[in-house]
N, C-alpha and C positions, 0 to 999 in steps of 0.2 A: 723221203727216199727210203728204198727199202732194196734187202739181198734177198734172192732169189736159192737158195739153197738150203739145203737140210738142215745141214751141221750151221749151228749159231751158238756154238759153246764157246769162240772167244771173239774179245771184238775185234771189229772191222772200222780202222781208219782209213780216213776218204777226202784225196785232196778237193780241194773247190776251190773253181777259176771262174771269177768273174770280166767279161770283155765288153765296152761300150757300154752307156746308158748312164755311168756312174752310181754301180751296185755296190750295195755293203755286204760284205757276205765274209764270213770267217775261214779262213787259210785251210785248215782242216774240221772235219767231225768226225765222231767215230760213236756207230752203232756199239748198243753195251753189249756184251755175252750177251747170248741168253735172248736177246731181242730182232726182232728180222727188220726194224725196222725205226726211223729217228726223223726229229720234224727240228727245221734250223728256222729262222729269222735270215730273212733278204729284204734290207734295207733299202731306200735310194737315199742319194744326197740332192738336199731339194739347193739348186745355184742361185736363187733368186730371179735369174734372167729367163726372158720366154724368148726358146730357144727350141721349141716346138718338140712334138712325140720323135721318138729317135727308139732302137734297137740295140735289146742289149744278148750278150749270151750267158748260158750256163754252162761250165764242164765241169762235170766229176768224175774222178780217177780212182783207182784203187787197185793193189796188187792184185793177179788174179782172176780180175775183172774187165769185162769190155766196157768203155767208157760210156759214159750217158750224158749228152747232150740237149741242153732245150734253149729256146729262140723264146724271147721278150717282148712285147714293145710295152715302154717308160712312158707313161701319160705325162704331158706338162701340164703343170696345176699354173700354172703362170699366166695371166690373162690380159691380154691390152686394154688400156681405160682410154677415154676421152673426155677431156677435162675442161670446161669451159667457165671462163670467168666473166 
């Protein structure tokens, strides 16, 4: 993510809303002074079950700011067997 402005002499805290998909992603981040711009980790949680590609969201917020939205799709690693004895 990155801010779009001049002034970067203090930081900027930025909520983050993760919706559907079951993303990991942390409450807040916050770009340093000084920097225009900060890279997070977005997790998934793998459920064991195959429960097929599904859609998740991203929101981030911030004082000041118009919010920045992006749309996912969650790959399922999950794969049917057939098992013959």
């Amino acid at each position: 993510m990155y801010r779009n402005t001049e002034d970067n002499s203090v930081p900027l805290r930025i909520d983050v809303t993760a919706t559907g998909g079951d993303l990991v992603v942390p409450q807040t981040v916050t770009i340093p002074a000084g920097a225009a711009s900060f890279v997070f980790d977005v997790g998934v949680v793998d459920n064991l079950v195959r429960d097929g590609d599904r859609e998740a969201g991203l929101s981030l917020a911030a004082d000041a700011f118009a919010a920045a939205n992006a749309s996912l799709e969650v790959r399922d690693d999950e794969t049917s067997a057939l098992i013959v004895s």
